[in-house]
N, C-alpha and C positions, 0 to 999 in steps of 0.2 A: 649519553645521547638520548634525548627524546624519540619519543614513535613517531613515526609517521603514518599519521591517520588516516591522509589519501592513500598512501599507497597500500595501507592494509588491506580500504575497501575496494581499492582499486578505480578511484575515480580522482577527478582533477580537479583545483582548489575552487574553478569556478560553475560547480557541478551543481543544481539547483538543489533544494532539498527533495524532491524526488528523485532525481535521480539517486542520492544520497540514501533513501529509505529503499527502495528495491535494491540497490547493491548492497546493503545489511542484509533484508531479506534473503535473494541468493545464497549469501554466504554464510547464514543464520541455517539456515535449512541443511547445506551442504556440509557443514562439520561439529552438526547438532550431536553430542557424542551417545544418544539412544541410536541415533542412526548407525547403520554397518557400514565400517571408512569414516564416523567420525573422529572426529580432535577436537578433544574437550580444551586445549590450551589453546589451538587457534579459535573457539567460539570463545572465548573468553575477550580472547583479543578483539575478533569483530565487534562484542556488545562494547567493549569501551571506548575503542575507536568510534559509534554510531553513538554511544551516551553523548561526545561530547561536539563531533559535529552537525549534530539533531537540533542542537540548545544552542540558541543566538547566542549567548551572552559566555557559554564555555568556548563557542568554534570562533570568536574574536577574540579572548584571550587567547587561545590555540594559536590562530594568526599571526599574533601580535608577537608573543612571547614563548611560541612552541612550547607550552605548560597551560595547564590548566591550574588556578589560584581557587580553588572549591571555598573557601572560607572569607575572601577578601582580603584588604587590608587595610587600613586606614586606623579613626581612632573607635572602633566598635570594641575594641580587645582581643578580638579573635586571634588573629594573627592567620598563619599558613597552617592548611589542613591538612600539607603533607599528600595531596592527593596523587601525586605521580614524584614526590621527593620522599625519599627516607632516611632523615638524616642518620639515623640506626648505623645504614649502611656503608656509610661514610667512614664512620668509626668501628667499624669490623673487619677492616683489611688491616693484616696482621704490620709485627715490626718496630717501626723504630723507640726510638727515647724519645721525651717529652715529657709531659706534664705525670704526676704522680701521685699517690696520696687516694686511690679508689675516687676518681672524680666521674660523676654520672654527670656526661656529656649533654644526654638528651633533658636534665632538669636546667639546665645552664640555656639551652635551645627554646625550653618550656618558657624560662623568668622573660629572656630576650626577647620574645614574640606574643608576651602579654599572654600567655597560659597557652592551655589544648594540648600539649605537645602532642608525641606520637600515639595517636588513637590505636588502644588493643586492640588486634584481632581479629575478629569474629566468624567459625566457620560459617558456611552457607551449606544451606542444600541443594543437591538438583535440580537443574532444568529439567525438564520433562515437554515432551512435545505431543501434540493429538492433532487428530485429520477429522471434520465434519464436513459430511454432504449435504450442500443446499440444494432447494429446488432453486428454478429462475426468478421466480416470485417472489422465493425467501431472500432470495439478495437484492431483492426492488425493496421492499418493503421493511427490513430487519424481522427478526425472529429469536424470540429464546429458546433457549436449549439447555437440558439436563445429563449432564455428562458423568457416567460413574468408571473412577477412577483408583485402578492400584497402585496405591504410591503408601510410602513409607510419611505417616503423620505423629502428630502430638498425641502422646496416651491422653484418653479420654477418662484416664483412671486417677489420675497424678496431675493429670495439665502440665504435662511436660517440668514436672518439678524432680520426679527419678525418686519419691520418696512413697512411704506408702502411707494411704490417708490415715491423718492421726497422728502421722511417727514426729519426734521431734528431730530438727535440724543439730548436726554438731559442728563442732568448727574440725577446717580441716587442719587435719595436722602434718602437711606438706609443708603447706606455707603457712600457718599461724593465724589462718583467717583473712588475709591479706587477699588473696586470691591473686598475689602476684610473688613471682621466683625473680630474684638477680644475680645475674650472674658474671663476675670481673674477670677480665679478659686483657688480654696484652697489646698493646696497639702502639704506632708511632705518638700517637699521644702520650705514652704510661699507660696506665689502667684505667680500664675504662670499663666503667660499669652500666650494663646492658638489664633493661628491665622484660619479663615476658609470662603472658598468662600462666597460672598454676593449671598442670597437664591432669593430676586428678580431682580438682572441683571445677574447673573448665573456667576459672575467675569470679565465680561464686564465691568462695571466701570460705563457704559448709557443705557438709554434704549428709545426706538422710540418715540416721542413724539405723531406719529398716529400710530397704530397697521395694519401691514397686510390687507387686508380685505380675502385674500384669503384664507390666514391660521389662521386666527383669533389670528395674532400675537404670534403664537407658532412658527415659523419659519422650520414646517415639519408639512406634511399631507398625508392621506394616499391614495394611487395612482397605477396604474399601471405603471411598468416600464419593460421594456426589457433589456436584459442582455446577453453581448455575452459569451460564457463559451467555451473556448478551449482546447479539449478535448485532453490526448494528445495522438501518438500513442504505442500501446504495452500496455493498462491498462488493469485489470484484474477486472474480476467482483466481486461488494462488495467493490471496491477502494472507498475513500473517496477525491474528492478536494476540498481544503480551498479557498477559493475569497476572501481575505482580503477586509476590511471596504467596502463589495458590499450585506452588511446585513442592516438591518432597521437602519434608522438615529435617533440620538439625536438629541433635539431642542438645549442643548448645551455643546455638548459635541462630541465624533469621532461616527461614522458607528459601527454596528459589522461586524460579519463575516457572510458567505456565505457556508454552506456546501453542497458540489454536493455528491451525493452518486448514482456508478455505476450499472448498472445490464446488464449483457451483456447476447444476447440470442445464444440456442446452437445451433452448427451446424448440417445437417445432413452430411456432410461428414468428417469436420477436429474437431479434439480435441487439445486442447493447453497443451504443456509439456515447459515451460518455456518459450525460446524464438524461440521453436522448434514447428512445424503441422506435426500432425501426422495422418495418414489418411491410410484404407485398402484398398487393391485392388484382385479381384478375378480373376485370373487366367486360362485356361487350364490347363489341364495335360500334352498335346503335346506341348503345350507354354513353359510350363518348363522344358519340357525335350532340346526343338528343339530353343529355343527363340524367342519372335515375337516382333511386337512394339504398343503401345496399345496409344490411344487415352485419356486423362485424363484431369478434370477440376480443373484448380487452382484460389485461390483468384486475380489472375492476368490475368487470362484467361486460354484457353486451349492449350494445349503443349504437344508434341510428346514423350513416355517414351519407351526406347527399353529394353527390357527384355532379359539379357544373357540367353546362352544356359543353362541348368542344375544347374538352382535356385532349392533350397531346399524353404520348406512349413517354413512360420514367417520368410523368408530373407527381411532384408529390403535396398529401395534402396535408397539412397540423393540426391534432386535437392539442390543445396545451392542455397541460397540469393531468397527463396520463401516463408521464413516462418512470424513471428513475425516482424515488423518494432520496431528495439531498436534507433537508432539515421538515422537521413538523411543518415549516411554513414557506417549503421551498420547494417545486418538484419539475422535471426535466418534461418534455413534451413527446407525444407519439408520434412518427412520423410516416404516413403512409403511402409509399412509392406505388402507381398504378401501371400496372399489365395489361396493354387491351391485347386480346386473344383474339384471332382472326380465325375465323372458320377453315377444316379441312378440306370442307366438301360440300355447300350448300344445293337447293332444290333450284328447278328450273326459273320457276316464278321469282325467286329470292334473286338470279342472276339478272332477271329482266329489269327487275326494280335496280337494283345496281348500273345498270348498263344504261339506264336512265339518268342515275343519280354523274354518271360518269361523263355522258351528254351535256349535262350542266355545269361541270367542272367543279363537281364535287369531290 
């Protein structure tokens, strides 16, 4: 049976792609396995499930044929990349009679679908997760940031090769250089011969004839590393970014991933409505009657605001192109709701002039 992708993330098949990216997120965070209570098997699940209902063209295959076809098919040669099928597996539940003679199944799968067969492998490294604090500003605008990081990387001695500079490579003598083991097995088929990475050259084929001295011929050790992370502008707090392969290394195999998670601090003046600041301002009462021009601070500095005559109380007024930064050539608007403030306690004289203005049906 196929996964069910909705219900992993817990959303419904007509859930927009936001919705779709916050429900990763959540579930991204919540069984991130740095975290205490995480599950590294179900964050595994959520990023695949999110790989493929993120991608138009995987989440309509999904749709269509509850698989995803990662390779195509047509006449390119490709054939099936195996991405959620292994036919491996197929032929590893034990039993009956059948065919005989050490027949490898998966080279027979390999000719019928115009090559590729089953892709080795490859371990991965770690996820790894980080928390930065922006200002309000810094998530108007974007911001870079240099982040130093303890994580397990590529010796800087070897290049993650596990040998020590100079040393000659030998072949290994597991598998003959091959960098692959087979191994025949019993199956309702007959025999059936299974192919699988060589466990001491990791499918290298050699290995160093002197080891490292640095990494003690593991070809990764654990270090500090600095990481530039570009924030971008207009992010929201609680945003999640992914840094592809800038997460802990395999000695042989790719990086993982990197997850930044934002937290952005609040203003005491502006609050964010989309790609819009929206910000109050307190008035006179003579201001709004008669209009004046008030002095006011923006994330770009300070700037002149004049105040029509006979504004009403909650009128708001718009600077454009002060607000949120969406692209280099795109920006959201200020918006400024006016307060008029009515006196506690005015002077005699000030009542009389009122009591006049009130006579006139002001």
């Amino acid at each position: 049976m196929s996964k069910d992708y909705y219900k992993i993330l817990g959303v419904e098949r007509s859930s927009s792609k936001d919705d779709i990216k916050k429900a990763f997120r959540k579930l991204a965070h919540k069984y991130h396995p740095d975290k205490k209570g995480g599950d590294e098997g179900k964050f595994k699940e959520v990023n695949e499930a999110y790989s493929v209902l993120s991608d138009d063209k995987k989440k309509g295959e999904y749709d269509a044929y509850g698989r995803v076809f990662e390779g195509g098919s047509g006449s390119s040669g490709q054939g099936f990349s195996g991405a959620d099928f292994d036919f491996s597996d197929l032929f590893r539940q034990g039993g009956g009679q059948g065919f005989s003679g050490g027949i490898n199944m998966e080279d027979i799968f390999e000719n019928f679908f115009g090559g590729g067969g089953r892709s080795q492998s490859r371990s991965r490294g770690r996820d790894i997760s980080i928390d930065i604090q922006l200002s309000f500003s810094e998530s108007v605008f974007g911001v870079k940031r240099k982040v130093l990081i303890n994580k397990l990387s590529q010796c800087s001695t070897c290049q993650g090769t596990k040998a020590k500079p100079g040393s000659k490579l030998e072949k290994c003598s597991s598998c003959g250089g091959k960098g692959k083991l087979y191994e025949t097995k019993r199956s309702f088929l007959g025999s059936v011969t299974v192919e699988r990475v060589c466990d001491s050259c990791s499918g290298a084929g050699e290995l160093p004839k002197e080891k490292c001295e640095n990494c003690s011929g593991l070809g990764v050790l654990k270090k500090a590393e600095e990481i530039n992370v570009d924030i971008p502008s207009g992010i929201s707090d609680g945003e999640m970014i992914r840094l592809t392969g800038m997460g802990e290394a395999s000695s042989d195999g790719i990086s993982g991933d990197l997850y930044v998670k934002i937290h952005v601090e609040r203003h005491s003046l502006f609050r964010r409505e989309g790609a819009n600041l929206i910000m109050d301002l307190n008035i006179k009462v003579t201001d709004a009657i008669l209009g004046a021009e008030y002095s006011i601070d923006t994330l770009d500095g300070e700037i002149k605001l004049k105040i029509p005559q006979g504004v009403s109380f909650g009128e708001i007024l718009k600077i454009p192109n002060k607000g949120v930064v969406i692209s280099p050539n795109r920006r959201g608007d200020l918006l400024i709701k006016l307060i008029i403030k009515t006196p506690s306690s005015i002077s005699k004289n000030a009542k009389n002039l009122l009591e006049e203005l009130q006579k006139e049906g002001i």
